[in-house]
N, C-alpha and C positions, 0 to 999 in steps of 0.2 A: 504494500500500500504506500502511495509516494503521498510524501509530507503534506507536498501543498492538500492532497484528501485532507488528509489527516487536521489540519488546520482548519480548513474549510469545514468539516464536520462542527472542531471543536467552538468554532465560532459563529454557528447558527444557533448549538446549543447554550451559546452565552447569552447571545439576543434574545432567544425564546425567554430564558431562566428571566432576564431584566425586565424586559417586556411583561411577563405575569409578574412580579415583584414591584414592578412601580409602582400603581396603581394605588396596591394597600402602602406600601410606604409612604408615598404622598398623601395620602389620609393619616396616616399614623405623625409627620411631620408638620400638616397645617394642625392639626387636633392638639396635638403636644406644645405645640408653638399658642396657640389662642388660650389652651391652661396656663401654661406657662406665666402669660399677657394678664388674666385673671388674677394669678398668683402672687405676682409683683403690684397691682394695682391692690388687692386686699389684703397681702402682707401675712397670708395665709400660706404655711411652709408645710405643708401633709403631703407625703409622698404616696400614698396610694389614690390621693385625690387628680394624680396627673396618669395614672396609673391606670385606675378603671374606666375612665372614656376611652381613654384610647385602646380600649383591648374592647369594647365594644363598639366603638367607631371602624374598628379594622374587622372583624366579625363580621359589621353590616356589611359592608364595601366588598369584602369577600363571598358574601351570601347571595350581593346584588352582579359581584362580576365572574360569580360561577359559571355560567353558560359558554361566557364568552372566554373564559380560560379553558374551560374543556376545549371547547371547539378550536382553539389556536393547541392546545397538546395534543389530540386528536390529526389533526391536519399533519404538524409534523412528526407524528408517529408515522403514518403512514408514508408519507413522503421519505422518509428515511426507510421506512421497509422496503418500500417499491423500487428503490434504490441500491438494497442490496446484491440484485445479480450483477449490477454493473461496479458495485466495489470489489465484488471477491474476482471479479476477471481483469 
């Protein structure tokens, strides 16, 4: 298997991985960030207060971008199966 494959594989699989990962990170980042903003404005220093929105801010967002994550894993699953006879030759 020449490199350049090898590479090429490994670097669709990083865009797939980023691509479903952003999403909720960027929820988990504005969420964390407006606690945060709350936090400093009310002088209110509770660590599981920045803690529990954000694990169900990331939940929701996860729940609502299920579909659309399967279907983008789904898609390069296959595409990489279908692919297989022309890697092992």
């Amino acid at each position: 298997m020449p490199h350049a494959l090898v590479l090429e594989l490994a670097r669709n699989a990083v865009f797939i991985a980023l691509l479903l990962a952003g999403p909720l990170l960027l929820v988990a980042l504005s969420v964390g960030l407006v606690i945060s903003i709350v936090q400093a404005v009310t002088q209110i220093q509770e660590q599981t207060l920045s803690f529990v929105p954000k694990l169900i801010a990331v939940a929701a967002a996860f729940l609502v971008a299920l579909p659309w994550m399967l279907q983008m894993l789904v898609k390069y699953t296959t595409e990489l199966f279908r692919s297989i006879p022309s890697l092992v030759s």
